[in-house]
N, C-alpha and C positions, 0 to 999 in steps of 0.2 A: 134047776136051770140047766139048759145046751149048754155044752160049750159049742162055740163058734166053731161053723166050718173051716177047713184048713184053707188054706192060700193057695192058689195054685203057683206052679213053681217054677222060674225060669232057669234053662240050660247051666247056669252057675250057684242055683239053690240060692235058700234064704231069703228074703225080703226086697232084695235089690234086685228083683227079676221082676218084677212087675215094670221098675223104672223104665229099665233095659227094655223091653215089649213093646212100651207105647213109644221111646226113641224110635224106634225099630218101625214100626208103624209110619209115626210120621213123617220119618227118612222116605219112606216108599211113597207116601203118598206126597210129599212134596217133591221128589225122583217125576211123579207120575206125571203133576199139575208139569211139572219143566217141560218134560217129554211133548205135554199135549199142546204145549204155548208155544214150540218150537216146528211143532206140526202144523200146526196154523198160521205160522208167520210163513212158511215153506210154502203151502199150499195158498195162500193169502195174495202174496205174492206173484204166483205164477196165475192165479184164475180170479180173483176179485177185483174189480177195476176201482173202488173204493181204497185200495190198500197203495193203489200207485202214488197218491199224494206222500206216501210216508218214504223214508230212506231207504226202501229196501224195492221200491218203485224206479228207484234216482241211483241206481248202482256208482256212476260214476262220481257222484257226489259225495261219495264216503271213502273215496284218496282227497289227496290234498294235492296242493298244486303251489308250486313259486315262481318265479322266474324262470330255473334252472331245472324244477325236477317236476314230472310228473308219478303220479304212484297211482295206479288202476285198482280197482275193486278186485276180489278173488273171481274165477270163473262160477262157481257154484252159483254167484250170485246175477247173475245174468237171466234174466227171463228166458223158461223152455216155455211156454206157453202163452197166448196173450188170446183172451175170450172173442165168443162173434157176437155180432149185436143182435138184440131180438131183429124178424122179418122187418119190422114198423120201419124198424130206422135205414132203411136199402137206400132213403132220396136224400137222408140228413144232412142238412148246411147247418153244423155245431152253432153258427155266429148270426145264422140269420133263421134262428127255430124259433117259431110262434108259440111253440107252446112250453120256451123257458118263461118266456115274457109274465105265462099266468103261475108259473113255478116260482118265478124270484117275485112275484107280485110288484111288475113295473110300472111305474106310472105316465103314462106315454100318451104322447098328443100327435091323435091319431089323423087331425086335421092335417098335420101339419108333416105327415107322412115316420112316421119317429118309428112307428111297427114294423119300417120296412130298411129301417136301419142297420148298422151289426150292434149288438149286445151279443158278447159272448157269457158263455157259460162260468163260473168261477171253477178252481179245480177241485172243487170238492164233488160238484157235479158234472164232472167229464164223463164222457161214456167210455173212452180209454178202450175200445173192442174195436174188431177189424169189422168195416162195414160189407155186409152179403150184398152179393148180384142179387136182383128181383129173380123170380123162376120163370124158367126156361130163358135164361142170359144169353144172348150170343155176340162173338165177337163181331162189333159194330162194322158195317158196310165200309170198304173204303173209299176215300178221296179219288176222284171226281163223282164219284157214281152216289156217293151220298150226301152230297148237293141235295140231291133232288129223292130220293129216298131211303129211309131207314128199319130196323127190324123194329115192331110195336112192342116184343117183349120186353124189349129195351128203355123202352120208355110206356109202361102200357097206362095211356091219358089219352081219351081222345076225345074228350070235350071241346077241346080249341076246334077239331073237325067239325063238330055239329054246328058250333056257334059261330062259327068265321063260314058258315059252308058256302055263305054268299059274295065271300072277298076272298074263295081262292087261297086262302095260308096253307091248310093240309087237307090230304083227304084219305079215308082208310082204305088199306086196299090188300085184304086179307091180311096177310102175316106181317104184311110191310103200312110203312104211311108213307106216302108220296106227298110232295110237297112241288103245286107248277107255277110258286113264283108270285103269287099273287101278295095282293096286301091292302088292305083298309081304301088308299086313295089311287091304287096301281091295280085294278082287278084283272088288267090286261095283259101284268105282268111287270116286274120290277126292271128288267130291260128297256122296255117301252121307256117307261117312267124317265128312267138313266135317263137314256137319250134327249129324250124333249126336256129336260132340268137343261141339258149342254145349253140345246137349242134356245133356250131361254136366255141363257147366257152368252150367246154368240159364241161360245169357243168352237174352236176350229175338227173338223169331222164328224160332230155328235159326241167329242170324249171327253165327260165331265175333266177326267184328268190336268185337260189345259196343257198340255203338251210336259208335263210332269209336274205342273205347278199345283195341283190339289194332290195333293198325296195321303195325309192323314183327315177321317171323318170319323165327327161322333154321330152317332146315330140313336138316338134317346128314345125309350116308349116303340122301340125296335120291332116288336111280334114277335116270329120265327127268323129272323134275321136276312130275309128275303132280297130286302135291299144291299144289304152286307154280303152274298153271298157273290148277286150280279154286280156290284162295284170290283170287283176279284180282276175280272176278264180288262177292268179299264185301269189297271195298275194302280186301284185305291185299298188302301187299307181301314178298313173301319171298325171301331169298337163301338161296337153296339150294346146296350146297355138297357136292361128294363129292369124291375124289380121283383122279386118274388109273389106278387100280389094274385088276384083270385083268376089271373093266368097265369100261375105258378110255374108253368114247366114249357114257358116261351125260349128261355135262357137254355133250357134242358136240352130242348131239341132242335135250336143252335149249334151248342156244342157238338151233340152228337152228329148232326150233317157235317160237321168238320168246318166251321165258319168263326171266325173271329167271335167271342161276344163274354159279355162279364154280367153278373148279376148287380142293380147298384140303382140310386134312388136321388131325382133332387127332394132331397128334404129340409134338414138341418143343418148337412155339414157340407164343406166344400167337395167335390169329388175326388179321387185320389189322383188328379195330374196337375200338371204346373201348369203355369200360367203361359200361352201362348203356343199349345200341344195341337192344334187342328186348325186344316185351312178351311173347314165344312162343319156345319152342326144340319142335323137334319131333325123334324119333326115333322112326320105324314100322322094326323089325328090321335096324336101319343096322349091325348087327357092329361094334358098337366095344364093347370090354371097359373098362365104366366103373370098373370095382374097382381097374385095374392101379394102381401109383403112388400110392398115399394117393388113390385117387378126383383126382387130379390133373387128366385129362382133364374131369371133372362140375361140377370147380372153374374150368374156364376156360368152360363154357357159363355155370356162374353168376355170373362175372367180367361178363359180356355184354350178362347178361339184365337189366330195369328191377326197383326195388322190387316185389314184389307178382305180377312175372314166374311164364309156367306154361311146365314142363317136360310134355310129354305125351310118352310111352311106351310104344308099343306090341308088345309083344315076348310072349315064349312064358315067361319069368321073371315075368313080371304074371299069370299066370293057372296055366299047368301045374305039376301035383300032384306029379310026380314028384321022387323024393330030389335031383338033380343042381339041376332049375330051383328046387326050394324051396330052397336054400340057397344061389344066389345071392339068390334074392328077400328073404332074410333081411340077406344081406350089405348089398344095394342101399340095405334099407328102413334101413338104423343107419348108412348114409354119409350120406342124406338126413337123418336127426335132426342128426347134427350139426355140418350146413349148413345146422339151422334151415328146412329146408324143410319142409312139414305137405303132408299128401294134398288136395288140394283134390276128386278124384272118382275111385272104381276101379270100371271094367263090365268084364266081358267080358275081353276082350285088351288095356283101355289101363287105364293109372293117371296122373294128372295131378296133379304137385305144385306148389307155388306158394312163390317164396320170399319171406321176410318183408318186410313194408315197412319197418321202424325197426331200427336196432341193440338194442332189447330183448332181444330172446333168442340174442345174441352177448353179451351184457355179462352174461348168467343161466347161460352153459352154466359147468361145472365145472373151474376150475384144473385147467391139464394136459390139457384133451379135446385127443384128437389133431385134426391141422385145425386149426393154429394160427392166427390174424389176421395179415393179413399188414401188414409193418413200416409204420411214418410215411415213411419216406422211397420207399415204393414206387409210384409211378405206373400206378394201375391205368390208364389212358390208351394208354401206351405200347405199342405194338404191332407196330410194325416190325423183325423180327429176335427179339425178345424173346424169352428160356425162359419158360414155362409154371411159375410158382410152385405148390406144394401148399399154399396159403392163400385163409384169406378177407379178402375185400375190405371193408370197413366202409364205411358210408354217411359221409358229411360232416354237418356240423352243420345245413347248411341243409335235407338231404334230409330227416334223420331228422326235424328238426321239421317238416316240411310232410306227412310218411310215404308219399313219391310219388315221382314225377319231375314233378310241377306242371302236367306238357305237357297242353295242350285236349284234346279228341278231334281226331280226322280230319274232314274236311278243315282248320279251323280253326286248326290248329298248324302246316300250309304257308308262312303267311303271320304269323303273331303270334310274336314276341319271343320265343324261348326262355331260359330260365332260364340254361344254361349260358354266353348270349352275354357274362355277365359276366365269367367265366374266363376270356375271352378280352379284353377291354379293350375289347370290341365296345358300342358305345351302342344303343340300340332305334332312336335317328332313323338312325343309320348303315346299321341293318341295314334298317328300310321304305326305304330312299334308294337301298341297292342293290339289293333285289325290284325299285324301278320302273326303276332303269334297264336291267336285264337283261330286264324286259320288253320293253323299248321294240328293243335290241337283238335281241331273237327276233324282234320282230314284222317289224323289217327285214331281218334273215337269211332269213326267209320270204318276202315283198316281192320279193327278188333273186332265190328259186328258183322261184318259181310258174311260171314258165313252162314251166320244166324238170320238177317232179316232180308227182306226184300225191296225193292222199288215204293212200295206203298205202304209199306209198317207201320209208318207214321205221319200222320198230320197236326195236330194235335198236340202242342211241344209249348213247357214251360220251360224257362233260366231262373229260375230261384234268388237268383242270387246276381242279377243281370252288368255288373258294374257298368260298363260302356254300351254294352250290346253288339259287343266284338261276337258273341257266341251268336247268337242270330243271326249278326250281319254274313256270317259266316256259313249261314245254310240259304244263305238268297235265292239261289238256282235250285234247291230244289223246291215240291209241292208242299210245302208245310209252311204254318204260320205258329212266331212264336210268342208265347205272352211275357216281356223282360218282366221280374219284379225284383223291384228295388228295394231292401231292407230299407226301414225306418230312417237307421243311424247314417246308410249314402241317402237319402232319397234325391238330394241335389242333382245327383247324374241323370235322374231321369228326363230333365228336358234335353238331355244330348241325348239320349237315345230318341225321344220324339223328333226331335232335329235332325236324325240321320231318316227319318221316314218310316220309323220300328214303332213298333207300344208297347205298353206295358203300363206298372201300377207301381203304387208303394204300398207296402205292406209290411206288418212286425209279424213274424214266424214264431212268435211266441206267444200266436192267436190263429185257428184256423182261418182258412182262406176260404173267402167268396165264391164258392162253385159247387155245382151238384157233383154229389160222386162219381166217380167212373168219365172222367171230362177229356183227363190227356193219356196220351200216346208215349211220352217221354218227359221227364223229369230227369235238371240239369243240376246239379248241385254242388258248386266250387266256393270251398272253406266255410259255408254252410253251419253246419255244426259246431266247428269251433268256436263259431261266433256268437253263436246262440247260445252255447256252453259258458260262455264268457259273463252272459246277461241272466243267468242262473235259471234257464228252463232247460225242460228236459229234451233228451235225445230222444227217447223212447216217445214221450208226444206228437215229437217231430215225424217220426220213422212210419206212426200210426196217421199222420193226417197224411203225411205223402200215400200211405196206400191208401184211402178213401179218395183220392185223386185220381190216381192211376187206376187204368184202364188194365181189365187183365189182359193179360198175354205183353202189357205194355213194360219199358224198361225203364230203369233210373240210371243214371250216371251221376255216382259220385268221388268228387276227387276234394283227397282231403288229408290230412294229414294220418302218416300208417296205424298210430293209436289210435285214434277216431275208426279208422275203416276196420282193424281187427277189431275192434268192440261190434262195430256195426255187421261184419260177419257174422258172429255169433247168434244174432236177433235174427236172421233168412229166416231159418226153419220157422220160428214162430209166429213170422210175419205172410209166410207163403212165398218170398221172392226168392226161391233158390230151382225154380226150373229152369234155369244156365244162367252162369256165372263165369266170371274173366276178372283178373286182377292183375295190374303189372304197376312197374311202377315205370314214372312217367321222364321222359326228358326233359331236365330242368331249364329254364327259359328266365327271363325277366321276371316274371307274375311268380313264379313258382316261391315257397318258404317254408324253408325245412326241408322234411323228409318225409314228403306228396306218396299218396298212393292215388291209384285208378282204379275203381271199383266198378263194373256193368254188371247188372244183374236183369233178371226178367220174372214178374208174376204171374204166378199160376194163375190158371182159370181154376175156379172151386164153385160147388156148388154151397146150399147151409149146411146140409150134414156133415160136412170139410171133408169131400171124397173129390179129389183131385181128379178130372175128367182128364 
């Protein structure tokens, strides 16, 4: 018989070098697996948008925080890099994407408008990447001149031209689309239009305005925002409002002509403003079926609308003889009784009704009329998320006896006391104390940019974070319009910003916003973050939806606390916004807490290949 082969033998001989080997081994390869699972959290981190949900996504969330102390994340852990999204997504509204709808498998009544709602995304399926300019982007036309036309790159759709080509909304015109005003029941021109609505009305010169008593209009089922653009010239303000549906890019090229307008639907829920926001609701053949639902939908316009408020109507049911439109018009005209609304003028194609000032003829109509009042405990206010009641909303005691909303005309109710600042616990000296100091704060926000921008740099202008609408009220005089939005947790303020003759929306910032990419010009953002920080969403989410906003070449301003802004320094390079920057820190004033920084930044233009033009 062999003897057995010998052993082979490790560096200290004998039998105990074999042990010693496979230690030795497995040291390395478990050294290796470390190494490789440390490299992929690194790289994870900085390029997978999948990895954001986890801690190393949320850098600031992994200090801790009390009362007294804050404690920051190391810098390594701070994002160098944050992904681009494929071309697809250049138009993406995260909150109002049709084709999450077939991803999360929704079950949505589509009768009832529900696909044209927001559902957002949950964060597992965030896209978390900076969204591309379409190809060949260029920076958008400026105010005034893109009123009336814009670059097609920029929006390149032009179906609404083909299929509107007989009512005048756009028309293509090589590299640009021109846009002369027309619309559905205005093919003459939305001018024209303006003026004979006055005329209807007897107000005094042909201006709808009323000598500043219309000052805020919705304008629903809007087009290109036509009407909204020529209400401009008669000191109205209108939020114009359609939905993303199979004229998808109505809202788009709104925006981009530099014209008031939001993307938004009567469906299900209330709309996002309080109750008594507009002295005008407009509808020229916007296709919404106002009968459906107990008139439910007619009851959230007149949820909206001020005492005394006009509904104008311009549709083929106001005028055509035929059996079909005569019997809606019959339907239409006994929803309006009773809602207590009277005809205030019928010509032609429009009828225009007016709803009452006082609870009188709610407290007259007949036990039992359908259209019930709606409950004491219901806050017509309430707007965020909310169903859409089929009731009427009753005045408060102090309305009915004044039989108004109290408010001045225009310009005058900018600046003076509104009625409602009581509701809020707001004093009159409180609220002239924060006008001047948001003055004073614009005037230096301006002061810093002057070097950088010009007369027309922006139009196009959100407040994030709007409290009063002291920041808006405060660019009056120039050509820009601002959109307030009201976090969630204030959204009460927001009818004192509609009461000073401003707009704006509520909205939770812990959810993308309602607009197509590339919309504004300037993003305002005071204590922003911390607040958001507070309600445990991310910064980085944040930081990412503000640039799918902004407009390149456009700025942000943010003022915020100096922790916040050095962290948020750090993100520039990988967000793109560090083609000029200014930081100082700010004169403390009343609003001011803590230890405020001022951050102005401005974004590059990039094309996808991220080569910085």
């Amino acid at each position: 018989m062999k003897p057995p082969p010998p052993q082979p033998q490790g560096r200290g001989g004998g039998h105990g070098g074999g042990a010693l080997g496979r230690r030795a081994f497995a040291s390395l390869l478990a050294a290796a697996v470390v190494a490789l699972a440390l490299l992929c959290i690194f790289y994870g981190a900085a390029f997978a948008p999948s990895i954001r949900s986890g801690a190393a996504a949320h850098p600031r969330r992994l200090g801790f925080r009390d009362r007294e102390t804050e404690v920051l994340p190391p810098d390594d852990l701070v994002l160098s890099s944050i992904p681009v999204c494929d071309a697809r997504h250049s138009e993406l509204i995260p909150c109002l994407d049709r084709a999450l709808h077939y991803r999360l498998r929704l079950r949505l009544n589509l009768s009832l408008m529900e696909h044209y709602e927001r559902h957002c995304p949950p964060a597992p399926r965030r896209l978390n990447c900076l969204i591309p300019p379409p190809d060949g982007y260029q920076v958008p036309i400026r105010w005034p001149r893109s009123r009336d036309e814009v670059w097609k790159a920029n929006i390149p759709h032009t179906h609404l031209a083909a299929e509107k080509s007989d009512q005048r909304w756009m028309v293509v015109n090589g590299d640009k689309i021109n846009f002369p005003g027309g619309g559905t029941h205005f093919h003459t021109g939305a001018d024209k239009y303006i003026v004979h609505l006055a005329q209807m009305l007897n107000f005094p010169n042909g201006k709808l305005n009323n000598g500043g008593n219309v000052r805020n209009v919705l304008d629903v089922g809007c087009g290109v925002a036509s009407f909204g653009a020529y209400l401009l010239s008669h000191d109205i303000l209108a939020m114009s409002l359609a939905p993303n549906d199979v004229h998808e890019n109505q809202i788009q090229f709104a925006l981009e002509r530099g014209i008031p307008a939001t993307l938004g639907v009567l469906g299900t829920r209330r709309l996002p403003y309080p109750s008594r926001s507009f002295e005008m609701a407009h509808c020229s053949r916007c296709r919404i079926d106002w009968l459906q639902r107990n008139g439910i939908l007619l009851l959230e316009v007149d949820r909206v609308l001020r005492p005394g408020g006009y509904f104008v109507y311009s549709s083929p049911e106001a005028y055509a003889l035929d059996p079909f439109n005569r019997k809606i018009w019959r339907q239409m005209s006994d929803l309006a009784r009773r809602m207590c609304w009277k005809v205030a003028s019928k010509k032609n194609q429009t009828v225009i009704w007016a709803k009452p000032l006082t609870n009188g003829c709610y407290m007259r109509r007949e036990p039992g009329t359908r259209l019930p009042m709606c409950k004491r405990d219901d806050d017509p206010d309430a707007a965020w998320n909310v169903p859409m009641k089929a009731c009427l909303t009753p005045y408060s005691m102090r309305v009915n006896k004044v039989k108004g909303s109290g408010l001045l005309p225009w310009p005058q109710r900018l600046t003076a006391p509104p009625p409602r600042l009581e509701e809020l616990g707001i004093s009159s000296d409180n609220f002239s104390e924060d006008n001047e100091i948001w003055h004073s704060r614009v005037t230096r926000y301006w002061k810093h940019m002057k070097s950088e921008i010009q007369k027309d740099s922006f139009r196009n202008v959100m407040d994030m974070s709007a409290n009063l609408g002291g920041f808006a009220a405060s660019l009056s005089k120039k050509d820009v319009w601002v959109m307030n939005v009201v976090p969630l947790m204030e959204s009460g303020k927001l009818k004192v910003i509609y009461d000073r003759g401003l707009m704006g929306t509520i909205h939770n910032w812990c959810e993308s916003f309602s607009t197509y990419p590339r919309t504004y010009d300037l993003l305002h953002a005071w204590r922003l973050f911390s607040e958001i920080e507070k309600q445990g969403c991310s910064l980085e989410d944040l930081l990412i939806e503000m640039d799918r906003i902004l407009r390149p070449h456009g700025y942000a301003i943010i003022r915020d606390k100096a922790t916040v802004v050095n962290y948020i320094k750090k993100l520039l390079p990988a967000l793109r916004w560090d083609d000029w920057t200014f930081e100082v820190k700010p004169k403390k004033d009343a609003l001011s807490s803590g230890d405020e920084r001022v951050l102005i930044v401005r974004k590059k233009l990039w094309d996808q290949r991220l080569q910085d033009l």
